[in-house]
N, C-alpha and C positions, 0 to 999 in steps of 0.2 A: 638241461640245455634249453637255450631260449628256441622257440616254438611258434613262428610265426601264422596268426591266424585265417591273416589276410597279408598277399604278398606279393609287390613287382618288380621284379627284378632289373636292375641297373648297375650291373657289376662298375660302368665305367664314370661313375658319379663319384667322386670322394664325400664324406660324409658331414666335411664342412661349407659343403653350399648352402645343404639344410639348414644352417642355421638363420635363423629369422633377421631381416635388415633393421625392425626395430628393436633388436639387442644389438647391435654393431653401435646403434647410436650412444647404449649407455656405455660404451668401451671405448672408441676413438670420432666418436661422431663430436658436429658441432657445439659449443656451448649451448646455441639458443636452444637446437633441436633437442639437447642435453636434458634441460632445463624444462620444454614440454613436452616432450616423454616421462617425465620425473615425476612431474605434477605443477605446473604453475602457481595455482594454490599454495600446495605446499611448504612453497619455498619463499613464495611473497608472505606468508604466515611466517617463516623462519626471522626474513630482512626485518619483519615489525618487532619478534619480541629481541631481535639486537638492537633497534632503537629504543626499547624500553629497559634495557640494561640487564638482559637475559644474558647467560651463556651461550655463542654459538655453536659449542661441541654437545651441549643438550639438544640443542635444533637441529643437528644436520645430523643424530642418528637414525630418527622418525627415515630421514632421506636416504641413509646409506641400508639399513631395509629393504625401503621399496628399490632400490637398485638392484639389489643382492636377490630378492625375490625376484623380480622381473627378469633377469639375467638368467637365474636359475630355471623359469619356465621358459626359458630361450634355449638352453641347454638339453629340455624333455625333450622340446621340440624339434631340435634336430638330433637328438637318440630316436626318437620314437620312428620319426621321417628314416631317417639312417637303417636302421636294421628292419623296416619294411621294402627299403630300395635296392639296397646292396648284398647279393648273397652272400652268407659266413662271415658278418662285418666281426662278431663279437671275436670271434678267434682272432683276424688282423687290425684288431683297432689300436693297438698299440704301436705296432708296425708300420701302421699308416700315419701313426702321429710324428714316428720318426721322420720314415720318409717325408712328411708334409714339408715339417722343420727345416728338412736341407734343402728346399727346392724353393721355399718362402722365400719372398720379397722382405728387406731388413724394415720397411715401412709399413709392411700390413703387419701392424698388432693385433689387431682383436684376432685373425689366422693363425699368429704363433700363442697367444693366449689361448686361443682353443688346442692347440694339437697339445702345451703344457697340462691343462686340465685332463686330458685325455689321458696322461700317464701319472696323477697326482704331483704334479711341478707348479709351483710359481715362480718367479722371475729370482727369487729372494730363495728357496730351496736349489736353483740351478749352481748359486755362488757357494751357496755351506752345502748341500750335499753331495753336489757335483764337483763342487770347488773350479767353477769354467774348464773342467776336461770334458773335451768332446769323446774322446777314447771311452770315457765312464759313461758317456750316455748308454749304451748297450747293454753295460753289464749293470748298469740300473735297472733296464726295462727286463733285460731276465729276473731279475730278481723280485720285481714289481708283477709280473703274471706270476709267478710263485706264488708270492702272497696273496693276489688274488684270488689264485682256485683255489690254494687251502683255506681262506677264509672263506670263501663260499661252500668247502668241503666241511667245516666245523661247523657254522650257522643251520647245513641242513642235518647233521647230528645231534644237535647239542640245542634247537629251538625247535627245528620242525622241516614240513615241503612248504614253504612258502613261496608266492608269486604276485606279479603285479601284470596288469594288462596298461597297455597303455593307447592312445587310438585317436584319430580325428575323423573329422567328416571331410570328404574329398568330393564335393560337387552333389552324385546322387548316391555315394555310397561312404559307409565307414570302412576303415582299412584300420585292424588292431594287432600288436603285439606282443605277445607274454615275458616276460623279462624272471627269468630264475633269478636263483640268490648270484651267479655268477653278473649274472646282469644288473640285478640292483646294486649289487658291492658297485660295479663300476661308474654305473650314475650316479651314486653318494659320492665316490670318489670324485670327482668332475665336481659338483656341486660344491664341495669342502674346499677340494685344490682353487675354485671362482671365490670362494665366501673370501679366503684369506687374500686375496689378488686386490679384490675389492677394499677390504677394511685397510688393505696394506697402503692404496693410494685414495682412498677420500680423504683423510686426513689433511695430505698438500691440496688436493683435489679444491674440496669445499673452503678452505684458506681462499684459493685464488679467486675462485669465484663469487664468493661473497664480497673480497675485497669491492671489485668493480660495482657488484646490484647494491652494497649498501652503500659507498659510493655516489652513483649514479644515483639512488633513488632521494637519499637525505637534499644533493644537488637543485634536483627536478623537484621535488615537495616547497624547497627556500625561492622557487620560483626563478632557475636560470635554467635554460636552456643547453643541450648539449647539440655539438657542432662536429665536424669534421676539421680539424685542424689544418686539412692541407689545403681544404679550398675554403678554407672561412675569412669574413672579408671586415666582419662583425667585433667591434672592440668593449664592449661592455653586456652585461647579463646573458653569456654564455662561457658554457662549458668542456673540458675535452678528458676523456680517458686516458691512460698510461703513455701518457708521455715521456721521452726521454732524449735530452740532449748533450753533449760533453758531462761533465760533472752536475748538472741541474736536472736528478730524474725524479719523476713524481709518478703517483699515480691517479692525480689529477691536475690540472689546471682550470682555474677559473679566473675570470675577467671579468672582473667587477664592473667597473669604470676603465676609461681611458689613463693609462699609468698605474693603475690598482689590481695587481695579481696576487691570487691565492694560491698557493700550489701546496697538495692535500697528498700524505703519505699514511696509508693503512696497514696496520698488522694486527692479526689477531695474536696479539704478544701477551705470556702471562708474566711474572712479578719475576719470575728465575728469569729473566731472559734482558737485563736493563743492557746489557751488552748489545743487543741489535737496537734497542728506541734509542742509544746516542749515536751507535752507526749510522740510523737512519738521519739524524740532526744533522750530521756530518757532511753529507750528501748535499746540503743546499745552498746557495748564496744569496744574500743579500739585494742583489742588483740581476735585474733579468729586460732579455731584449722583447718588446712587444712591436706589435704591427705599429704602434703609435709612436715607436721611440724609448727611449729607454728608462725605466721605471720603478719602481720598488716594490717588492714581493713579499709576502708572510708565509712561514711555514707553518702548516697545522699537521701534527701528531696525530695522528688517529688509532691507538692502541687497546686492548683489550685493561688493561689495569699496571699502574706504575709500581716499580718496586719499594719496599721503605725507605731505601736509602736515597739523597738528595740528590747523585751525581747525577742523573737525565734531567731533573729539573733545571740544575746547575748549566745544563750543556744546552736545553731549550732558552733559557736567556741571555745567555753569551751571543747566542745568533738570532736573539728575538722573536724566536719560534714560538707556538701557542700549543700545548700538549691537551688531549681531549681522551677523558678515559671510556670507553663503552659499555667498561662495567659500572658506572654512575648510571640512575635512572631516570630516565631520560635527557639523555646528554646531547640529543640534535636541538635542546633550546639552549645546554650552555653552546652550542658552537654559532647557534645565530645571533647570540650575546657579545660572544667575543669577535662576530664580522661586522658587529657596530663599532666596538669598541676599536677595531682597527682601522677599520673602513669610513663607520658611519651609513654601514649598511642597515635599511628598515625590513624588520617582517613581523606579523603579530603575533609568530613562534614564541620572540625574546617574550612577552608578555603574558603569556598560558599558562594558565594554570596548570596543575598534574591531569587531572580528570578531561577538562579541554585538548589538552592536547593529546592524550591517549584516544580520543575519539575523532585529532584531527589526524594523526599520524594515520590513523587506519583509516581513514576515509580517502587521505591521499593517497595513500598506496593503494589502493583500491584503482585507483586511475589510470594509474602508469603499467607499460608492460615492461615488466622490468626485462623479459629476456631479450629484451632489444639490448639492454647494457650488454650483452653477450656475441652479439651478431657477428664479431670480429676474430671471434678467439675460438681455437678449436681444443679436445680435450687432451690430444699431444702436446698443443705447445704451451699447455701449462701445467704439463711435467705429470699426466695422470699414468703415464707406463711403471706402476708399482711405485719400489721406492725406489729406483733408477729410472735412466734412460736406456737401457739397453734390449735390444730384445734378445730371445735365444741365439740367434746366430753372430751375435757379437760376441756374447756369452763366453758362446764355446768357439767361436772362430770358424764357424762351418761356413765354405765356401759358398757366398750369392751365387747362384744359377740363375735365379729368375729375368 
């Protein structure tokens, strides 16, 4: 049985206070906050080697790591905090995750992500194991303390007495607690049920958000400025984030000159996928309204690598669109090539050498904060709840109370 060494009791605390505000941030906090929590570094080292024609899904696993790590000492920390606060939490902590569940707000995720950990659930197990019956949730959670005390029953037969202390410093004292095999099964548990939560939604996650930093940063390096679209007053060498209007959506606009618009759509799309880069073709028109009147726009492709077959190239010049692959290396000097070529726009990118320009790329990025490209967008509304939207209590239909 766990063993508390040091202990204060707080029966009326639920055990997800404890958990720490800087793991909320890596679950539904803001992009930018997202981003430096993450590691700023890390990820402007990411946006560089996708300008040099690197894989993004090599770059943002370095990232999904230190999430996955940082979450999970978010997780000790409020077990550790939790079963020194609350008497006999280990015996009701499955109990408590129920209850928590029904009485959650359908908007606080990272609360129903933690009370799912709490009973080995993710959002993607509630649909195949549960199949959204709220009825099964119960006769899951019996069967889930089952397996936990016998697997903590076989572990200390068949390995050993093993334990783990766990502890912090609280001002002028430490406060620790010993955690049996019944205790440790269940914080691996938690930890494992996060790892898959996590790996399940960085995938769309790290998509969206690179779209905007590499984006915004290629923009800002060609030397245009980003704007606020709704009060920008400003007709040429500025730029705007995700845009969208009737059928003309991008996820960028740029303004060359007066009558000279670029509107920029990104995906990181691999070669199986030519059915979304002509969807995306699809999306744009010819003639778009500007603060100046009305004027002529270019669409640029911005995709991961085009398929073999010619039908998206085909469908890129039917509507005189410009397609830009990112698996080329160094592809932000073909795209300042081709804003001559349509434009007539100058920068001494078109001109650089490989070696130049790999020392200009990184020197510019160096510059810029890129988590400013983020400041607008939070990790809900760009779909990081797993691989749906839903949380448990849609799930299962359990009535909002909160």
């Amino acid at each position: 049985m766990t063993k508390a060494l040091k202990s204060t009791s707080e029966t009326s605390t639920n055990v997800f206070s404890f958990f720490p505000e800087e793991g909320k941030v890596l679950l539904t906090g803001g992009g930018k906050e997202f981003i430096e929590r993450i590691g700023v570094d890390s990820v402007r080292n990411a946006v560089y080697s996708v300008m040099i024609g690197e894989n993004l899904r090599s770059q943002t696993e370095p990232l999904s790591r230190r999430r996955i790590s940082q979450v999970s000492g978010a997780l000790i920390a409020m077990v550790t905090k939790g079963y020194l606060k609350i008497d006999n939490l280990q015996s009701q902590l499955s109990q408590s995750a129920v209850d928590f569940l029904k009485i959650s707000r359908k908007n606080d995720n990272s609360a129903v992500w933690l009370a799912q950990w709490i009973i080995g659930l993710t959002g993607k197990s509630v649909q195949n194991v549960l199949r959204s019956d709220s009825a099964a949730l119960q006769d899951y959670v019996k069967d889930f303390e089952l397996a936990i005390r016998e697997s903590a029953d076989h572990c200390a037969k068949q390995i050993g007495d093993y334990s783990i202390t766990l502890g912090y410093n609280d001002t002028d004292k430490r406060e620790e607690i010993r955690l049996d095999w019944e205790g440790m099964i269940r914080l691996t548990t938690m930890i494992g049920a996060q790892t898959l939560t996590i790996r399940g939604s960085d995938k769309s996650m790290y998509g969206k958000l690179f779209e905007k930093l590499v984006l915004g940063s290629i923009l800002t390096i060609l030397g245009f400025k980003r704007v606020d679209p709704k009060i920008n007053t400003e007709t040429e060498g500025v730029f705007w984030l995700s845009d969208s209007s009737a059928n003309r959506e991008s996820d960028a606009t740029l303004l060359i000159s007066a009558g000279k618009v670029a509107r920029f759509d990104i995906g990181f799309i691999g070669p199986g996928n030519s059915e979304i880069s002509k969807d995306k073709l699809s999306r744009f028109d010819k003639e778009i309204e500007t603060s100046a009147g009305k004027g002529s726009s270019v669409t640029f492709i911005i995709i991961d690598r085009l398929p073999n077959t010619g039908k998206t190239k085909a469908a890129a010049e039917k509507i005189g669109a410009e397609i830009i692959q990112m698996s080329m290396q160094y592809w932000p000097r073909e795209l300042g090539i081709k804003l001559r070529e349509r434009f007539g726009f100058k920068h001494s990118i078109q001109s650089m050498k490989d070696n130049e320009l790999n020392e200009f790329l990184e020197k510019s990025l160096n510059q810029i904060k890129i988590q400013e490209f983020l400041s607008d967008i939070s990790l809900e509304e760009i779909g990081v709840i797993e691989e749906n939207q839903l949380t448990l209590n849609d799930q299962l239909n359990i009535e909002d109370k909160g």
